[in-house]
Backbone as a ProteinNet text record, in pm:
[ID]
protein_1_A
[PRIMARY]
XXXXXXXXXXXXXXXXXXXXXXXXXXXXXXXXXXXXXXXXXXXXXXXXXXXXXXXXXXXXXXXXXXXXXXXXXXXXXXXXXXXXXXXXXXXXXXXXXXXXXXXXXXXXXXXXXXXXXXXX
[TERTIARY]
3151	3162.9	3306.6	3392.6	3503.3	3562.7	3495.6	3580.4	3502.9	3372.6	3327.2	3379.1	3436.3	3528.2	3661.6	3725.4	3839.5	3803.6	3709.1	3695.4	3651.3	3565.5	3569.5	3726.6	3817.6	3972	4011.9	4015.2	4083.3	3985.6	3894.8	3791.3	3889.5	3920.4	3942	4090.7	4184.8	4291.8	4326.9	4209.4	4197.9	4165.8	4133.4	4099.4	4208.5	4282.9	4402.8	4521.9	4513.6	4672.2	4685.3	4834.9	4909.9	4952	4926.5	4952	5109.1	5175.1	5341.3	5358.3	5310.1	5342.3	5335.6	5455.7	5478.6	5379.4	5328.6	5255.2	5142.2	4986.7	4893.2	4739.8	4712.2	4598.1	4487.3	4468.4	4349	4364.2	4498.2	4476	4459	4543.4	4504.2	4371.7	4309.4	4190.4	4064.2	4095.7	4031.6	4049.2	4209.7	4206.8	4169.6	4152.2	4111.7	3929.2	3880.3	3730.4	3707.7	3812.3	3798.9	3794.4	3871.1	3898.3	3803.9	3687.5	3609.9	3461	3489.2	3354.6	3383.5	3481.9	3497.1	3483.1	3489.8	3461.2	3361.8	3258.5	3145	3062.3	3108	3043.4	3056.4	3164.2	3186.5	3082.9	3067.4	2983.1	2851.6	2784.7	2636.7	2653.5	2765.6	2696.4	2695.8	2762.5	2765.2	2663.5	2627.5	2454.2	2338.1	2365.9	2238.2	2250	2338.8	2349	2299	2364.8	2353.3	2180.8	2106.9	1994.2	1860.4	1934.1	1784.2	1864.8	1985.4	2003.4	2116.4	2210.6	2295.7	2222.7	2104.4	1987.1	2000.9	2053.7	2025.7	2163.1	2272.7	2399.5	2360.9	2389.9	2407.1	2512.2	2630.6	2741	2797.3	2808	2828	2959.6	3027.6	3137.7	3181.1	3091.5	3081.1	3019.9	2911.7	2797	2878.2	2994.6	2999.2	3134.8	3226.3	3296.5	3277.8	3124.3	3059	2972.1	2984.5	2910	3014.4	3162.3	3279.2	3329.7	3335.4	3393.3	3336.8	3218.4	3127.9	3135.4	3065.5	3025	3177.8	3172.6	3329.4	3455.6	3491	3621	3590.1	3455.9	3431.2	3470.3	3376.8	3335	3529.5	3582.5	3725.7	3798.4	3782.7	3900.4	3853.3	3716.4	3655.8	3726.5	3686.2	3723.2	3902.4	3998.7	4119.9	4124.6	4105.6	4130.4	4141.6	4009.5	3953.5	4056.2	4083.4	4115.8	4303.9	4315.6	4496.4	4500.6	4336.4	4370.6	4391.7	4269.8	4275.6	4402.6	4462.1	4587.8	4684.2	4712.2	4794.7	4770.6	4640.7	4573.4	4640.2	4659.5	4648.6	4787.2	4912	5035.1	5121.1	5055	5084.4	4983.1	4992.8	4882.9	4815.8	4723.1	4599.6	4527.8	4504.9	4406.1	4251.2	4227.4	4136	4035.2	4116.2	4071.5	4000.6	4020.4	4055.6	3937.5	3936.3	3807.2	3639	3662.2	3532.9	3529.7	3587.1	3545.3	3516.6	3569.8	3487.2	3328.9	3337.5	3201	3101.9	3112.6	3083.7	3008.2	3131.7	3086.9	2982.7	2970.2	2907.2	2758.4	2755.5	2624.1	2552.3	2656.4	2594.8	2596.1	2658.8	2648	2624.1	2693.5	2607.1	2507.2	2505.4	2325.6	2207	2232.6	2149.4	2160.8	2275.8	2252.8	2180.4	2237.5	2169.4	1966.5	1931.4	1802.4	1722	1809.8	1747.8	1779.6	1833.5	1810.3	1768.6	1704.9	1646.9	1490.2	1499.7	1396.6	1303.8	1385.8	1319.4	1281.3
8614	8502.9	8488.6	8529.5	8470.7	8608.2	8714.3	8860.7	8814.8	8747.8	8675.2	8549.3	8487.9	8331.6	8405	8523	8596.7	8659.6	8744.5	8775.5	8718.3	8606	8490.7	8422.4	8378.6	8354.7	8475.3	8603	8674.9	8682.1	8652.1	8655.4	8540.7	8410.3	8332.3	8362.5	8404.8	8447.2	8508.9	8648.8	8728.3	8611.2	8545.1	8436.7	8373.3	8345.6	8247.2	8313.9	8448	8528	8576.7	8493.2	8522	8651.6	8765.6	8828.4	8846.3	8990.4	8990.8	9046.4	9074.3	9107.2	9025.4	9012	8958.8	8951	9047.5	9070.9	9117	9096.9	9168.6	9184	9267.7	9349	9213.3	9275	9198.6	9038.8	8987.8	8846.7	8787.2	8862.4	8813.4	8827.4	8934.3	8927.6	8845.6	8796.1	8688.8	8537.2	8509.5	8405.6	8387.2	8493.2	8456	8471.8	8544	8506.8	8386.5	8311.4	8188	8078.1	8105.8	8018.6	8040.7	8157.8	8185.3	8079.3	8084.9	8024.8	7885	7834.4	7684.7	7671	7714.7	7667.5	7710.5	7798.3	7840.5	7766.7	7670.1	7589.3	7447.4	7383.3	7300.6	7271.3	7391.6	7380.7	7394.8	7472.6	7460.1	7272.1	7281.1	7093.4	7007.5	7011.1	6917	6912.1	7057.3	7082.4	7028.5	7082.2	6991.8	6887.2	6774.5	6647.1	6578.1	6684.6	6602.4	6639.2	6719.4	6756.4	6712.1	6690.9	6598.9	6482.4	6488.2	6348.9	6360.5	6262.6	6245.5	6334.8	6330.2	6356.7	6491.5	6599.6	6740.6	6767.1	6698.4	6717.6	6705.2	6816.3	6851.4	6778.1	6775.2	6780	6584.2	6531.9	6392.6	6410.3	6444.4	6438	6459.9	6508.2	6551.2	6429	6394	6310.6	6168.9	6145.3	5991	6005	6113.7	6151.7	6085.7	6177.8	6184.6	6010.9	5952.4	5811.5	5718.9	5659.6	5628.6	5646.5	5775	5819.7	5853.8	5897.4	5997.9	6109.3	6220.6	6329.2	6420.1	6369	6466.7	6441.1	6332.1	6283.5	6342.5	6292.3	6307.3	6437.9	6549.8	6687.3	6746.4	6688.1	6755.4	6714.4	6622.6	6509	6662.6	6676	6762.7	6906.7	6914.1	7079.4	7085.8	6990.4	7028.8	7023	6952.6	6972.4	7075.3	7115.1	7237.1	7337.9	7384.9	7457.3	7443.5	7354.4	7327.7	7370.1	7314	7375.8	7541.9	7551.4	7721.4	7786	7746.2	7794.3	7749.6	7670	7688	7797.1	7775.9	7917.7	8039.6	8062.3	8167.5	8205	8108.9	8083.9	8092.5	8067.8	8076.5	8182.3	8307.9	8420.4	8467.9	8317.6	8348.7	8382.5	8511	8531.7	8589.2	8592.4	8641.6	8481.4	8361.3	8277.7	8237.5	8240.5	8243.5	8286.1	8422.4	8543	8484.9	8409.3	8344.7	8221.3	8154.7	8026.4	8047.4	8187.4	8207.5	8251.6	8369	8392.3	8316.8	8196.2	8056.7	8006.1	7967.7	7916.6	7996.3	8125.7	8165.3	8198.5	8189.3	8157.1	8091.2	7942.8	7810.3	7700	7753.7	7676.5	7763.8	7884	7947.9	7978.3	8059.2	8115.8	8001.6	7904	7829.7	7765	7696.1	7666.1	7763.4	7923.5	8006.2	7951.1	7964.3	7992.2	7891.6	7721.9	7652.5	7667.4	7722.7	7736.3	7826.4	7922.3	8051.5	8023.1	7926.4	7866.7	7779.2	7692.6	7615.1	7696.3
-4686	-4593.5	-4544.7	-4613.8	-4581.5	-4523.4	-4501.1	-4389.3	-4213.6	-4217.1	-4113.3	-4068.3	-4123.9	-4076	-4012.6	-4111.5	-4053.9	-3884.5	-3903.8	-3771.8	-3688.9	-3658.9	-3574.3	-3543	-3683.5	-3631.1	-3523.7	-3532	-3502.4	-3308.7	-3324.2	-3210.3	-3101.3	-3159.9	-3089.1	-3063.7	-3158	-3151.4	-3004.7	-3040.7	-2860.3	-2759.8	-2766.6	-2645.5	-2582.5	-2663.9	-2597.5	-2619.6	-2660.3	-2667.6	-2563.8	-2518.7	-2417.7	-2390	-2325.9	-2251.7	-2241.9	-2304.1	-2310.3	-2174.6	-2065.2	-1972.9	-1851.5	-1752.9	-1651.7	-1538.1	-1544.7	-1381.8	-1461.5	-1423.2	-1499.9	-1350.1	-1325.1	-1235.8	-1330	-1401	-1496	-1466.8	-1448.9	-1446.7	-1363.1	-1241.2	-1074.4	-1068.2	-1074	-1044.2	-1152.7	-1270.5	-1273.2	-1283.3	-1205	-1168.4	-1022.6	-941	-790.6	-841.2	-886.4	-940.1	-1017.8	-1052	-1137.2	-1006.7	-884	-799.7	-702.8	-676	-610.6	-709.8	-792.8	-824.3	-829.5	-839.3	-866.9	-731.1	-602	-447.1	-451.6	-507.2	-461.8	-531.9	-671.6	-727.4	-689.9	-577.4	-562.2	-429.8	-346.4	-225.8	-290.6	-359.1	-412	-417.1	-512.9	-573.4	-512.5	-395.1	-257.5	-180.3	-190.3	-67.2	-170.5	-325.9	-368.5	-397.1	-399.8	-414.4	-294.4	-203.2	-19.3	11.3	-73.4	-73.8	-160.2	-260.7	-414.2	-475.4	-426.9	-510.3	-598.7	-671.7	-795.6	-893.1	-912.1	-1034.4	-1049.4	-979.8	-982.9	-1035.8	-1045.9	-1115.5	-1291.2	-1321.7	-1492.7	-1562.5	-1475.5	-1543.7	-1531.2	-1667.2	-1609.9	-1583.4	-1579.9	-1569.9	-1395.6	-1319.9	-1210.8	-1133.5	-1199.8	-1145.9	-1161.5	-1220.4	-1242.2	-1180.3	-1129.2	-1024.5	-925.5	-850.1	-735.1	-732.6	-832.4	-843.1	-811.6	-813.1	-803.7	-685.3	-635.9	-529.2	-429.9	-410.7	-316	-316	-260.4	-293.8	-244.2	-119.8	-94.1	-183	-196.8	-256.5	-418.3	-477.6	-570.9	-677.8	-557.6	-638.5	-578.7	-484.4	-442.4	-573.4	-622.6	-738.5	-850.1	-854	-1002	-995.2	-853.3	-869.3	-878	-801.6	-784.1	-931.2	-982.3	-1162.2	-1227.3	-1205.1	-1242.9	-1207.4	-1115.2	-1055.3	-1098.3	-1087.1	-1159.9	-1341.9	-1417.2	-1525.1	-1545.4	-1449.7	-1443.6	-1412.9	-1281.7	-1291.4	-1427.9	-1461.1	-1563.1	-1659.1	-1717.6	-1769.8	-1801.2	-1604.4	-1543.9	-1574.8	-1546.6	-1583.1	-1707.9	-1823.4	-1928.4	-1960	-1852.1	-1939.5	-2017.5	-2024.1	-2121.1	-2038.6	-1976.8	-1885.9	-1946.8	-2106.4	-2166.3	-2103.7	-2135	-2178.7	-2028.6	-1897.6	-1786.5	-1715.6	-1815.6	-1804.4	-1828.4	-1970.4	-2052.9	-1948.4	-1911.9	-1821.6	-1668.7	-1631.5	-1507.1	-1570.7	-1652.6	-1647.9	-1684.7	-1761.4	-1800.6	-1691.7	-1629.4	-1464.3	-1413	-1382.7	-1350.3	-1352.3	-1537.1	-1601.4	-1513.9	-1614.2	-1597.3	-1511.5	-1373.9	-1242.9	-1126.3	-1115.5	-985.8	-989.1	-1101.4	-1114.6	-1115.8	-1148	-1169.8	-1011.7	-990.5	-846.8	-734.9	-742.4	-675.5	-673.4	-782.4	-874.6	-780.7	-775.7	-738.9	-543.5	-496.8	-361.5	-333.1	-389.1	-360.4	-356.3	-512.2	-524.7	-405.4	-301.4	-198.2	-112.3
[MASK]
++++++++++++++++++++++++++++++++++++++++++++++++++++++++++++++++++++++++++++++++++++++++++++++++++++++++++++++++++++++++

């Protein structure tokens, strides 16, 4: 049990170790794929809000945004966030970490947003 708790530490370790190099191919390109899905997730959630309702938002954190503010101001306040944490991320070259939250995103908001407009 305890060579499996080690390699899970060492798992997460790779996640958030900074990167000793200045300039990295690997990181540009998944912080501009990090910044491609947070606009491509910000427009899905605007067309299906502006389309079924508050009710089709997963995320409360989004939904009580978009409940406060309205849908534009709202999902803009969510994503610039988003998108400033990512860059920092991106900045302090944890770009492993950078990597797991685009493909995250990608899972669990495009595909699914895709799913449901493909779906109508």
């Amino acid at each position: 049990m305890g060579k499996a708790v080690a390699q899970r530490g060492s798992l997460m370790e790779r996640l958030y170790k900074r990167w000793d190099v200045q300039r990295s191919l690997f990181g540009d390109v998944v912080v501009v794929a990090f910044l491609c899905a947070q606009v491509l997730d910000g427009i899905f959630t605007y067309l299906g809000v502006s389309r079924w309702g508050l009710g089709i938002e997963a995320n409360p954190i989004v939904s009580s945004a978009v409940m406060v503010a309205g849908p534009g101001v709202g999902l803009s306040a969510v994503k610039i966030a988003a998108i400033g944490l990512g860059m920092m991320l991106h900045l302090r070259r944890v770009h492993n970490l950078v990597f797991l939250l685009t493909a995250v995103y990608i899972a669990l908001a495009i595909l699914p947003w895709a799913a449901i407009f493909f779906a109508q």
